[in-house]
N, C-alpha and C positions, 0 to 999 in steps of 0.2 A: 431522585434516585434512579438512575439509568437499571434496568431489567438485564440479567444475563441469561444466556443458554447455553448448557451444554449439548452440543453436537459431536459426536464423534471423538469424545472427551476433553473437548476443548471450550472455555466460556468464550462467548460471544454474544457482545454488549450488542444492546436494541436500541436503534434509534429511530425517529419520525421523520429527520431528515439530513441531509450533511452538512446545515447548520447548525441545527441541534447537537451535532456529534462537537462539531469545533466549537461552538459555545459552553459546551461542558467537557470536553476531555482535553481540548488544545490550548485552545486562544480565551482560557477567562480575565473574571476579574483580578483576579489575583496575580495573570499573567499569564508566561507561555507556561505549560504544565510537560515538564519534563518527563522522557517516558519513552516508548518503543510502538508506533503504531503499524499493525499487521492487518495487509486484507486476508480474509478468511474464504475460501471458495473450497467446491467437493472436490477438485483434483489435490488440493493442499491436504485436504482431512486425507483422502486416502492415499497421497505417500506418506504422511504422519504416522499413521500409521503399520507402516512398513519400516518406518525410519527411527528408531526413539529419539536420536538425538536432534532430528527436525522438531518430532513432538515435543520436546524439551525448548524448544527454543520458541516455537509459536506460543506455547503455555507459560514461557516467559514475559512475554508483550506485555504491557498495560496497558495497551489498546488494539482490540482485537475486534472489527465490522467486517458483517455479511458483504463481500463483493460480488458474490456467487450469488444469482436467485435460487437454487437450488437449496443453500444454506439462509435465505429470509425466508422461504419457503416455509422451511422445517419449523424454522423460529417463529412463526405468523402461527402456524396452526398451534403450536405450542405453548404459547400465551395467548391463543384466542383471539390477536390483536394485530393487526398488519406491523408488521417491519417493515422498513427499506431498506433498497437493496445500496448499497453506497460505492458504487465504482471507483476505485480508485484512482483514477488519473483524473475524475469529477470533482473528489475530493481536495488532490494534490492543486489544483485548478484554483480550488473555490478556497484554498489554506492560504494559497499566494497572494491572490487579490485581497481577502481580509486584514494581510499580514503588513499591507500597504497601512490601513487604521495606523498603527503602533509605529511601522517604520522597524518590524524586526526586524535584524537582523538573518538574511539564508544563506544556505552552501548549498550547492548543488555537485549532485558528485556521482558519476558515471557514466555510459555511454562512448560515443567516440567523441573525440576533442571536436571536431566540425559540430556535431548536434548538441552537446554540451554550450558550447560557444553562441550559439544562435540559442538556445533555449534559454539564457543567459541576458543577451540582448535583446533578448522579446519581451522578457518580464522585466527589466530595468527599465525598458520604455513605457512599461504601463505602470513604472511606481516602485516596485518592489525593490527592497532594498538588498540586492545580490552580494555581498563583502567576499565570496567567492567563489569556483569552479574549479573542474577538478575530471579529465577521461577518468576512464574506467580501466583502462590499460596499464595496470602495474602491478608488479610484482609482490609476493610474499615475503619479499624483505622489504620493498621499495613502503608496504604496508603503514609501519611507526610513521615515514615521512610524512605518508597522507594524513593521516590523524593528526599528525603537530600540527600541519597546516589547516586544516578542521577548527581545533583548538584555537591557533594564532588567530583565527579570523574574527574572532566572538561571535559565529554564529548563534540562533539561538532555535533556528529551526534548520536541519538539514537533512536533505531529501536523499536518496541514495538510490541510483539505478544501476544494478551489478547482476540482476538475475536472481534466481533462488535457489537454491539456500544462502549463497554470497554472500547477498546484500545484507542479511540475517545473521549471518557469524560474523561481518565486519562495523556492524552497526554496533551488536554487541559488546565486543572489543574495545570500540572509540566511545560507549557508552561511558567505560571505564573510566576515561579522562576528559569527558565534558559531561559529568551529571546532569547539570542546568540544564540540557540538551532536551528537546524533542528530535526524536530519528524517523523515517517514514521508508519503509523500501517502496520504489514505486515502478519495478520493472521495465517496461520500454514505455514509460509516458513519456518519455522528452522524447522520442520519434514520432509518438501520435498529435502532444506539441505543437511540433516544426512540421507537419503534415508529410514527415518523411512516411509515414504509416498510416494508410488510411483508417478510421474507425469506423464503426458500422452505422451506417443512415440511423436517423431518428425513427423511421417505421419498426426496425429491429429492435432497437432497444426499447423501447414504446412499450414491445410485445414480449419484453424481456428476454428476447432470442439475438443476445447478441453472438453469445457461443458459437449459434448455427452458422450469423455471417462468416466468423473467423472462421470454421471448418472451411466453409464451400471457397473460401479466398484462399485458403492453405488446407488442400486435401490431407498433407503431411500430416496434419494435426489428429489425422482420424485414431491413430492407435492408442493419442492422451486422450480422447472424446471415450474410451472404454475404462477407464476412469470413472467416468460419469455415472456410466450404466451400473458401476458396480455399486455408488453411493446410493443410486436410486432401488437397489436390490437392499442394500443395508438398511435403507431408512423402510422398507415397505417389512422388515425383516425384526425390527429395532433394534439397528444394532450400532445406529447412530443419533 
């Protein structure tokens, strides 16, 4: 029985590690486990909360992990018991490789067609069974097409990098017409991938200060880093 929290009014499942998580929420015995997985971080609790209809959609997920240390934070003291923290692009990573076992079938779907295409052909080389890809570049009608072709694929896991809330209302949508489906939004992990995007050294994440690298690499990020400060004002507040 995986443990929930609510944060900021949203459950969020506790795991020991991102096997654990795929061994019980993704990839079981029973097979691939159809469903909606969301990473959870304090910048998402608090436009949630600003947003209902984001709230509405994140509280839709059936699989909802801390990606944010901030939010296994909360969760560790909370159960008394460490969480981890499950990055997702670590996740999305460590789904692919597993997915090799079975021979799932994946779609990949977003980004620009050059990184898509190479992310694409990196995982085919290591096994993974691709049946499709798919930019990010289409339109609100062009939408139904994407999904038939989703669908036509027999994907049975399919990754989606469109951004947020996007990736989350299109994932939604195409849930509709492939149940069977597992969906994962995974924002710009097929840039960090393809090493179009550097990630941050292992000494930062180590120290769980991956945040900080991102700020000091993209200043721009400082006015989403108040964000932060607000979650950290809420939680010492409880009001998350």
């Amino acid at each position: 029985m995986i443990n929930k929290v609510n944060v900021g009014g949203i459950d969020v499942a506790a795991y020991q590690s991102i096997d654990e998580l795929i061994n019980s929420s993704i990839l079981t015995i029973e097979g691939v486990q159809p469903g909606v997985g969301i990473a959870i971080n304090p910048e998402k609790i608090m436009a949630a909360k600003k947003d209902p209809l984001l709230m509405s959609i994140l509280q839709s997920a059936t699989l909802r992990y801390p990606d944010g240390v901030g939010v296994s934070y909360v969760m560790s003291r909370r159960l008394n018991s460490k969480v981890a923290r499950i990055p997702g692009c670590e996740l999305w990573e460590r789904l692919m490789v597993r997915s090799i076992e079975q021979q799932t079938p994946v779609f990949l779907l977003g980004a620009t067609q050059s990184t898509v295409s190479q992310t694409s052909e990196k995982l085919i080389a290591l096994g993974v069974n691709v049946v499709g890809c798919k930019d990010g570049y289409f339109t609100k009608e062009q939408q139904q097409s994407v999904i038939d072709e989703i669908v036509d694929s027999g994907a049975k896991i399919v990754s989606v990098a469109l951004g947020s809330p996007r990736q989350e209302l299109f994932i939604f949508e195409c849930l509709k017409y492939a149940p069977n489906t597992f969906f994962m939004g995974v924002g710009g992990t097929y840039d960090v991938f393809t090493n179009k995007v550097k990630r941050a050294p292992h000494f930062f994440r180590a120290l769980n200060l991956e945040w900080l690298f991102r700020l000091l690499s993209q200043p721009s990020r400082l006015l989403r880093q108040g964000n932060l400060v607000k979650y950290v004002y809420y939680y010492l507040t409880k009001k998350v």
